[in-house]
VEXDREN-2710 file (C-alpha; in Angstrom, 1 decimal):
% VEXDREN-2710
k/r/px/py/pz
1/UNK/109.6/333.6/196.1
2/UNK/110.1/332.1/192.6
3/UNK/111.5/334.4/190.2
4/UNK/109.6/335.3/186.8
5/UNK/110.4/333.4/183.8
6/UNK/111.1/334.4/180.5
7/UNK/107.9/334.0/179.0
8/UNK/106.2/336.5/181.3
9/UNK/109.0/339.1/180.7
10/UNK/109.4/339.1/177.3
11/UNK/105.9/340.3/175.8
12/UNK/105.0/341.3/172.4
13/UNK/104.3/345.3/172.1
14/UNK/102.0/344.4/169.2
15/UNK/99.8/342.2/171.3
16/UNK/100.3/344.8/174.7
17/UNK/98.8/347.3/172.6
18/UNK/96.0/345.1/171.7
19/UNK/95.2/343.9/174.9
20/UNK/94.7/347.4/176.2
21/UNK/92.3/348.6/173.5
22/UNK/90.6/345.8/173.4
23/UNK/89.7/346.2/177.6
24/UNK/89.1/349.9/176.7
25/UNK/86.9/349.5/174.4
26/UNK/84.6/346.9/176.2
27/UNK/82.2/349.3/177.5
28/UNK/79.2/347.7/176.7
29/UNK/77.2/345.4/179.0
30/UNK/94.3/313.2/187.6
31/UNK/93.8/311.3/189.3
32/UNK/92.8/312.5/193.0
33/UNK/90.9/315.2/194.7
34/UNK/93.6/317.3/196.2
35/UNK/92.4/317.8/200.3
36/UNK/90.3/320.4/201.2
37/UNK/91.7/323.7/202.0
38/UNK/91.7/325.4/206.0
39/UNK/90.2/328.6/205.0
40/UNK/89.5/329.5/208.9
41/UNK/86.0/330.9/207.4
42/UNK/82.6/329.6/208.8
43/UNK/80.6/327.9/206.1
44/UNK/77.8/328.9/204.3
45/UNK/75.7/328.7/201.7
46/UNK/76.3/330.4/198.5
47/UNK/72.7/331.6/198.6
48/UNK/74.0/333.3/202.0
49/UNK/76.9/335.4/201.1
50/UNK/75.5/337.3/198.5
51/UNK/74.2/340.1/200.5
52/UNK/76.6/343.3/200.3
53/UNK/77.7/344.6/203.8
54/UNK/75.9/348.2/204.9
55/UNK/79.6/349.8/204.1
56/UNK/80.1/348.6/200.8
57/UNK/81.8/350.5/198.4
58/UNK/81.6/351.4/194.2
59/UNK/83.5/348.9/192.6
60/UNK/84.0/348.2/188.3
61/UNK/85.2/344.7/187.8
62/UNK/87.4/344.0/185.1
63/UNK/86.3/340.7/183.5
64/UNK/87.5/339.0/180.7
65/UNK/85.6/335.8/178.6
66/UNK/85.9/334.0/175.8
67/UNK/81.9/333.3/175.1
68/UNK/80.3/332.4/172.3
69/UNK/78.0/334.7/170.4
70/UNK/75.1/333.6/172.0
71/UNK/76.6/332.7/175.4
72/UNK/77.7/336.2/175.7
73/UNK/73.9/337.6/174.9
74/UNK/73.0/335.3/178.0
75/UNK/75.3/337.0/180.1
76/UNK/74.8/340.6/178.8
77/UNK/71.4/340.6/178.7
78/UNK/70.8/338.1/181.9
79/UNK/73.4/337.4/184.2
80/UNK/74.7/340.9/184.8
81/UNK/71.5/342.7/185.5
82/UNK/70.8/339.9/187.9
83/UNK/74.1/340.4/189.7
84/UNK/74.1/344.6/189.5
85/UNK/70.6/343.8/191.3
86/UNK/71.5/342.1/194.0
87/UNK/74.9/344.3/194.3
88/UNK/73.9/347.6/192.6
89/UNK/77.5/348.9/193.6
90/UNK/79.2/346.8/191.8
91/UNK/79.9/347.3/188.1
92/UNK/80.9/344.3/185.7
93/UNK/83.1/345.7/182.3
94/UNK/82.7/342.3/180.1
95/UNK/85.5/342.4/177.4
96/UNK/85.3/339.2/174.7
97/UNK/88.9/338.1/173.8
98/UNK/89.2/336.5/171.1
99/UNK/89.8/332.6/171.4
100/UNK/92.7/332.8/168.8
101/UNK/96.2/333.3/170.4
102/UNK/94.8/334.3/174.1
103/UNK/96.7/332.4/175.7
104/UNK/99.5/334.4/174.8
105/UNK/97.3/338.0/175.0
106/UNK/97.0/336.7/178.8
107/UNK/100.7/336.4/179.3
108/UNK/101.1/339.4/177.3
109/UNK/98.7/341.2/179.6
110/UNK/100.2/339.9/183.0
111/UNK/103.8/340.9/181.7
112/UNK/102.6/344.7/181.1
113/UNK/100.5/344.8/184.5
114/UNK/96.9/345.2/182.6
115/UNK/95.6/342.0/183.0
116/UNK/91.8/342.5/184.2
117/UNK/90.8/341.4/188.0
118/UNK/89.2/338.1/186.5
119/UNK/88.8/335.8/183.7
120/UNK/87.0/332.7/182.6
121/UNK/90.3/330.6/181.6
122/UNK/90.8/327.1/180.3
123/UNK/91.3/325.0/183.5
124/UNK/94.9/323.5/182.1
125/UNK/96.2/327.0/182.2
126/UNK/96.0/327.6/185.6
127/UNK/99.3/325.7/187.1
128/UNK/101.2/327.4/184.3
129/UNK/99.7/330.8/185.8
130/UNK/100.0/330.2/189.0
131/UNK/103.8/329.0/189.1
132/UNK/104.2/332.2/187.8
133/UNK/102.4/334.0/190.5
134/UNK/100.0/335.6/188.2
135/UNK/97.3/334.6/189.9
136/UNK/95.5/335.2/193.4
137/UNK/95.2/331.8/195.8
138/UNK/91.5/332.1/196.2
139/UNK/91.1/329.6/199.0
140/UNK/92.0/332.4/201.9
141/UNK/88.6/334.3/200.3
142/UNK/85.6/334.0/202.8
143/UNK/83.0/331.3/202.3
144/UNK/85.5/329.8/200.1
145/UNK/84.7/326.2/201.7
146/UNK/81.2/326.6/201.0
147/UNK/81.8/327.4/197.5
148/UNK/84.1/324.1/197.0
149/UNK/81.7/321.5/199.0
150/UNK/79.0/322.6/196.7
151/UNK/80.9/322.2/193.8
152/UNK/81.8/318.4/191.9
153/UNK/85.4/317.3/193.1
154/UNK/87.2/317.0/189.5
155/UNK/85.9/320.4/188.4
156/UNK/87.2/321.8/191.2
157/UNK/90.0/319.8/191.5
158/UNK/91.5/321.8/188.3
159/UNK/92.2/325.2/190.3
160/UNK/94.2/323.2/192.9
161/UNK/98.0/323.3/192.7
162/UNK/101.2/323.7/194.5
163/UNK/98.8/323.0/197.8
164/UNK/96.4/325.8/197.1
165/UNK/93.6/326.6/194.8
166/UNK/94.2/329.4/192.8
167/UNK/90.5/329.9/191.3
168/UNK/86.6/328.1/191.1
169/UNK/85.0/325.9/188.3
170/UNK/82.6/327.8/186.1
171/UNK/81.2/326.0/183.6
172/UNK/82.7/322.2/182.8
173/UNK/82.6/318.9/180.2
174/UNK/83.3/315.7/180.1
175/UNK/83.4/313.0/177.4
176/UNK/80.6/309.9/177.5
177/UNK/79.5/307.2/175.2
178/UNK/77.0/307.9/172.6
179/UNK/75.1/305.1/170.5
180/UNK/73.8/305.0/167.0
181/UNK/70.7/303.0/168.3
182/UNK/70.2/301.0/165.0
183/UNK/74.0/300.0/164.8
184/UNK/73.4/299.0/168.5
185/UNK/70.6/296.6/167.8
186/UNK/72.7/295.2/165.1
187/UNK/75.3/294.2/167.3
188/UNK/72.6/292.6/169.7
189/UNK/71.5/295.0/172.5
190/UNK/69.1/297.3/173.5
191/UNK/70.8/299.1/175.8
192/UNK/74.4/300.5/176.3
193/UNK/76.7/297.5/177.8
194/UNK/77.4/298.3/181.2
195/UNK/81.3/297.0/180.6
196/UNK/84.3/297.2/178.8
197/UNK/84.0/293.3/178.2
198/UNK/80.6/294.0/176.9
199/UNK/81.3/296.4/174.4
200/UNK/84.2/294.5/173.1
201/UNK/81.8/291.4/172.8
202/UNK/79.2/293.8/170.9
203/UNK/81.7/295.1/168.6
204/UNK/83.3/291.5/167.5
205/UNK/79.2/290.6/166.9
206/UNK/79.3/294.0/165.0
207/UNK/82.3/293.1/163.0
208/UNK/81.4/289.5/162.1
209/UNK/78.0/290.6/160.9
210/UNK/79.9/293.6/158.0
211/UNK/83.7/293.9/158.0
212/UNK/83.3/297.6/157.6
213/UNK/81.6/297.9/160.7
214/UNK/83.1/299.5/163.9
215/UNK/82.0/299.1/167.5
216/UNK/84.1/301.3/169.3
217/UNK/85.7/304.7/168.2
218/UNK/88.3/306.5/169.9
219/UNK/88.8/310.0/168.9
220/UNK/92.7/309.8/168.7
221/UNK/95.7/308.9/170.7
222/UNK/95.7/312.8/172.2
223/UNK/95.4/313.5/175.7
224/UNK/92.1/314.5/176.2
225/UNK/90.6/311.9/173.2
226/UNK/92.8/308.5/175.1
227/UNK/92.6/308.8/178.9
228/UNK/88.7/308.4/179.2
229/UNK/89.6/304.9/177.8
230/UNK/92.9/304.5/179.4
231/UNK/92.0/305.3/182.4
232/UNK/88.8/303.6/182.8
233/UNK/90.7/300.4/181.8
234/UNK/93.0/300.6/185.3
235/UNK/96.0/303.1/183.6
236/UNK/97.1/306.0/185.4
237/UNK/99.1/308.9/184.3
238/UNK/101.4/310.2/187.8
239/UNK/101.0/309.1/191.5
240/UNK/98.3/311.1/193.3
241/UNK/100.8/314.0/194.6
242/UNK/101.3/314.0/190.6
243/UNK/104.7/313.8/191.2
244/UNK/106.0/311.1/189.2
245/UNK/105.1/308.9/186.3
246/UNK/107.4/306.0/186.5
247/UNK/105.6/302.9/188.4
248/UNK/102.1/304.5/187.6
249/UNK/101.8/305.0/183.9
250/UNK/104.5/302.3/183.1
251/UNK/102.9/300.1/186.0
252/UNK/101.3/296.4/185.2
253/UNK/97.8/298.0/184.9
254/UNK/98.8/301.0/182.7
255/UNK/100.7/298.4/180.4
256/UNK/97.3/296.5/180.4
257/UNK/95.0/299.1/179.6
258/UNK/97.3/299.9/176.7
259/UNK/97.8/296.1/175.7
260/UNK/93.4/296.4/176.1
261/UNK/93.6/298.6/173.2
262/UNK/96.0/297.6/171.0
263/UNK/94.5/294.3/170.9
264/UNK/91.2/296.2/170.0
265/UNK/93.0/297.9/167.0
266/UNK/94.7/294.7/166.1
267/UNK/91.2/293.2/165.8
268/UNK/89.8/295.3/163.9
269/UNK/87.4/296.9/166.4
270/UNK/89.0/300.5/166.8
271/UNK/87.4/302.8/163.8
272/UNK/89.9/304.6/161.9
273/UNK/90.0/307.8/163.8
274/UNK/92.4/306.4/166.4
275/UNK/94.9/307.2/163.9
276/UNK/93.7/309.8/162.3
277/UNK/91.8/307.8/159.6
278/UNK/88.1/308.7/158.2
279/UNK/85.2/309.0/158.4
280/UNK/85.5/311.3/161.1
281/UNK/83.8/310.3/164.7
282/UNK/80.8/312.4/164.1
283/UNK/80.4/311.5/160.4
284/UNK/80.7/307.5/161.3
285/UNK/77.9/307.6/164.2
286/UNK/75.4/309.3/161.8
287/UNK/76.8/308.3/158.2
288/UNK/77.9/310.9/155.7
289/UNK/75.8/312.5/153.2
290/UNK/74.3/309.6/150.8
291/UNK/76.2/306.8/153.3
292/UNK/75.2/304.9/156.0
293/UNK/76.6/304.3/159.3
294/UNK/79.5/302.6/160.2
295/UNK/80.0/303.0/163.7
296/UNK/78.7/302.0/166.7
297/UNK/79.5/304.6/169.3
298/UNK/81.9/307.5/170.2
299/UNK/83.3/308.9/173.0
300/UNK/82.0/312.5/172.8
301/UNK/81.1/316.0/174.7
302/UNK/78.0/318.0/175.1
303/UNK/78.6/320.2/172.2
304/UNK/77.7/316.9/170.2
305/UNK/74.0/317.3/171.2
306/UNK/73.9/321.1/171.9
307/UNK/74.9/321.6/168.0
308/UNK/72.7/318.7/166.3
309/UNK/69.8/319.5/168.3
310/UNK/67.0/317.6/166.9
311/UNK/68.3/316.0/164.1
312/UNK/70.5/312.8/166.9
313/UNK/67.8/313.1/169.1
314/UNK/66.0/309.9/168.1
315/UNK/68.9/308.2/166.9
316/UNK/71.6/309.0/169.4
317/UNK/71.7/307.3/173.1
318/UNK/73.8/308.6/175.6
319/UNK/75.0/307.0/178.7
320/UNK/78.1/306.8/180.8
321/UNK/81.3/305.3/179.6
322/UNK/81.2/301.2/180.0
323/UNK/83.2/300.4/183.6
324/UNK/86.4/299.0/183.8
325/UNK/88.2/296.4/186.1
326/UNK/87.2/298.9/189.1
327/UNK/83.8/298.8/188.4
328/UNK/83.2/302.1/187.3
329/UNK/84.4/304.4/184.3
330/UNK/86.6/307.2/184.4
331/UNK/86.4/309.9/181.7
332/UNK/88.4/313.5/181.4
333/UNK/87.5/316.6/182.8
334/UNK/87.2/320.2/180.6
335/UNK/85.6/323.3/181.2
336/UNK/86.7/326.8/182.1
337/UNK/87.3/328.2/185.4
338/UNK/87.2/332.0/186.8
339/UNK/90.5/333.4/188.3
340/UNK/91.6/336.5/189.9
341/UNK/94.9/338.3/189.1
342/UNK/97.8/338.7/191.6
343/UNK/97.5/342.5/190.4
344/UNK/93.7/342.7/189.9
345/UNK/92.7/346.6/191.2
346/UNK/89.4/345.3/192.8
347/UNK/89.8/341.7/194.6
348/UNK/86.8/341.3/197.0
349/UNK/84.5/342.9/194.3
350/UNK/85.4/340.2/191.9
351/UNK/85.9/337.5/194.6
352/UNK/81.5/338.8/194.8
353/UNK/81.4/338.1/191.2
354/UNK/83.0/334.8/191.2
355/UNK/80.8/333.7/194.2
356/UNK/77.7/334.7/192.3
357/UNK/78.0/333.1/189.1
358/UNK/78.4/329.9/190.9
359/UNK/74.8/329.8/192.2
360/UNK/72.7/327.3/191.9
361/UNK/70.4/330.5/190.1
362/UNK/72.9/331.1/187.7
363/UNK/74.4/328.1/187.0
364/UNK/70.9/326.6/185.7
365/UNK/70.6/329.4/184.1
366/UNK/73.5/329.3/181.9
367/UNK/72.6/325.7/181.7
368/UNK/69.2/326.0/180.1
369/UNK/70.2/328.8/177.6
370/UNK/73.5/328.4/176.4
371/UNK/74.1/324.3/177.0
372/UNK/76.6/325.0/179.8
373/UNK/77.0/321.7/182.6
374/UNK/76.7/323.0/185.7
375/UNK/79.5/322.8/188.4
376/UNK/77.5/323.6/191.3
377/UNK/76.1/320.3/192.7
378/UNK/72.7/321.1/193.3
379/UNK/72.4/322.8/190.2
380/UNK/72.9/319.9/188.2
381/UNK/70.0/318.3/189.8
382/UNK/67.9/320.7/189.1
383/UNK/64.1/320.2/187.6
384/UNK/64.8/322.7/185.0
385/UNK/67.4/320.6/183.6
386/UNK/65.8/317.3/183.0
387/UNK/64.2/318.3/180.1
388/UNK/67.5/318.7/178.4
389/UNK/67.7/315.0/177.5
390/UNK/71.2/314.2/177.2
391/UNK/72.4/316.4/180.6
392/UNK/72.6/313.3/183.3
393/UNK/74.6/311.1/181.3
394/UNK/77.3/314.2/181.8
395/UNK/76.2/315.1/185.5
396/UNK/76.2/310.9/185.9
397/UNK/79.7/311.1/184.3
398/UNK/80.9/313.9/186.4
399/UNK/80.6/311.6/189.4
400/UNK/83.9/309.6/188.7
401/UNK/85.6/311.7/186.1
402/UNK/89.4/312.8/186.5
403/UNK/91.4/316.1/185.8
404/UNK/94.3/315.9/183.5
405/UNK/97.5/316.6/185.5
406/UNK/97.4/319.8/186.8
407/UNK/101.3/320.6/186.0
408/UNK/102.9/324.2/184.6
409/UNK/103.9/321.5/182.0
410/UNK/101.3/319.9/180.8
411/UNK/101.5/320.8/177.2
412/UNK/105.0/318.9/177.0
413/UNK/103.3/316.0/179.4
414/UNK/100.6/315.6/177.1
415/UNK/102.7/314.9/173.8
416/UNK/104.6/312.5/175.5
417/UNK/101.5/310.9/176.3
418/UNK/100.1/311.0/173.0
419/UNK/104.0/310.2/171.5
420/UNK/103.6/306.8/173.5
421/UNK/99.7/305.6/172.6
422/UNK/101.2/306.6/168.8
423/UNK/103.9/304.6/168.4
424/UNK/102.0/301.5/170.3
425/UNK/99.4/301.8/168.0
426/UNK/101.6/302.1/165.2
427/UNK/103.7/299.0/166.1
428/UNK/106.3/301.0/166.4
429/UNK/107.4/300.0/170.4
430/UNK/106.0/297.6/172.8
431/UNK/103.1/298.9/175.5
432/UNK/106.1/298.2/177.8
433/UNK/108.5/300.0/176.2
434/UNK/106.6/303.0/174.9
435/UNK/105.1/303.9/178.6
436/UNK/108.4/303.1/180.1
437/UNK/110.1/306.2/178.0
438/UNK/107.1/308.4/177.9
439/UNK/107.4/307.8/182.3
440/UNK/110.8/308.4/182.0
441/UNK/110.2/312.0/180.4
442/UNK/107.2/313.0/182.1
443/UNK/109.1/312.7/185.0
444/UNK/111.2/315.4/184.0
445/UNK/108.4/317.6/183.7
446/UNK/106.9/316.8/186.7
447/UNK/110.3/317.9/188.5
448/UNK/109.8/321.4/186.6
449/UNK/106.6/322.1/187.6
END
């Protein structure tokens, strides 16, 4: 058994104390698929689990969130009277944390033995967790199979590590291409290219047409803004045990990819915010106030569309990310998963509540109030959802998207990462050079994790 580390020993008092008022005072309602787990449970639907056994017992779950306003109203005023229906022993205590700091409230919490039994947590968090045995494996839980076929592979991929999974997808995101639809007829099209040789063309017929025109925009050289891009271009990050870096993100096709997008920037076809420049990505799709626009497309998430509502909606196209040299695109995976505490006082109860809120019910539920893409397969599809316009380009998306390495160091991975696509960008080091020491370090992270 691994011993604790420092970081889970050594808690704040201030924030301890926090922690436990706030749950007291909550009273009111990467590049593979890991393999699939042996669970040694018979499969079956989620829709046939849900059904509490003749002996079951009182139970208050502990659960902890970091909803929105209104995403919290949904599940207050929704989602939990539809679950205490169907288990009416069962008890949910909802506590909001706030989204400032809680990562370190949760390690606060674990270190002082009042974490709750579940919480919706950011799905990079979990390997740094779980090597801390903090968290509950959840793949031993029953009808836990069923629950992960039913599920998209990259959301679910984000629980696995160490060669178990240590909680479910929830809700998730990814990034796609989004079109200003006048700047694309400029360029020549109609319709989204289908390639990464097409957009290139488009945005050289862009640029010849107004200088200060941009065809492609790239949200930074960050982790989660570069690998749709990267990776869809051939790169890769680590080899698929995510054990190593050198030979896969210092290999010939990483170096390409890179060398793809350097030669955009040198061009001219990158739009400032790929180092940090301005108009911002949002501001350049749609033109500032009293300005027109200047770019072509970004590479954005859900939240672009859930928050401008009506005001994109005839402007805007979404579609999937333009295919690379495989023949297909490969954008980044986000979202929030739920997992259950090493310590948590009611397991199965909880393990009832995590099974429920991935129903196809309340996934399209969520989906249709609050914006939320849905992790459960059949949810996605549902016809509730195709009214919401802009959904399938995400669902489409989710088909070949990737996890970010799911290491207990990803934080130092990812600013190597982004240390590397920096000084490339900057002319700083060669694509060779620059992946060949940000390999060399990120396999020193690996070793840790």
């Amino acid at each position: 058994m691994k011993a604790r580390s420092p970081w889970m020993i050594k808690s704040s008092a201030a924030l301890l104390v926090a922690v436990m008022l706030g749950t007291a005072c909550s009273n009111s309602p990467s590049n593979t698929t890991p393999p699939p787990a042996n669970t040694g449970t018979e499969n079956k639907t989620n829709t046939e689990t849900n059904t509490p056994p003749p002996e079951a017992k009182e139970a208050t779950i502990e659960f902890w969130h970091a909803y929105g306003e209104g995403e919290e109203q949904v599940l207050l005023e929704e989602v939990l009277p539809k679950f205490k229906e169907q288990y009416p022993h069962l008890t949910v205590n909802p506590t909001r944390m706030p989204t400032e700091n809680l990562e370190q409230q949760v390690i606060t919490a674990v270190a002082g033995n009042v974490a709750p039994d579940i919480m919706r947590m950011d799905n990079t968090w979990i390997p740094k967790f779980a090597r801390e045995q903090a968290l509950q494996p959840v793949d031993g839980f029953p009808d836990f199979a069923a629950l992960k076929d039913a599920s998209f592979e990259a959301p679910m991929s984000t629980n696995y590590y160490d060669g178990q999974y240590y909680g479910i997808p929830l809700d998730t995101n990814t990034k796609i291409a989004i079109y200003n639809k006048e700047l694309l007829e400029a360029a020549g099209a109609t319709e989204p290219p289908q390639t990464m040789e097409e957009l290139a063309d488009l945005a050289r017929a862009l640029k010849a047409k107004d200088p200060n025109m941009f065809g492609i925009t790239i949200g930074g050289v960050d982790a989660w803004n570069m690998p749709p891009w990267f990776w869809s271009l051939g790169g890769r990050i680590t080899d698929d045990e995510y054990t190593k870096a050198t030979g896969y993100l210092n290999s010939p096709e990483s170096v390409q990819a890179l060398e793809t997008i350097m030669g955009w920037h040198d061009e001219g076809l990158l739009a400032p915010p790929i180092l940090a420049g301005q108009p911002g990505t949002w501001e350049g799709l749609r033109g500032e106030e009293g300005t027109a626009a200047t770019y072509m497309m970004i590479n954005e998430g859900p939240w672009f569309f859930s928050i401008l509502g009506d005001a994109v909606a005839e402007t805007m196209i979404p579609a999937k990310m333009p295919n690379g040299p495989d023949g297909s695109s490969h954008s980044v995976i986000g979202g929030q998963n739920l997992v259950l505490f090493k310590g948590a006082k009611e397991p199965d109860a909880a393990w009832q509540f995590a099974q429920f809120m991935s129903t196809e019910e309340i996934q399209v539920l969520m989906a249709v109030k609050t914006g939320a893409i849905p992790t459960n397969r059949a949810a996605a599809q549902a016809d509730e959802l195709k009214e919401i316009p802009y959904l399938q380009a995400y669902v489409d998306e989710l088909e070949t998207a990737l996890a970010r390495t799911p290491s207990a160091e990803w934080d130092k991975i990812s600013q190597a990462f982004q240390a590397a696509f920096e000084a490339a960008l900057r002319g700083q080091a060669t694509a060779q050079d620059a992946l060949d020491a940000a390999a060399a370090e990120i396999d020193g992270y690996l070793a840790r994790s």
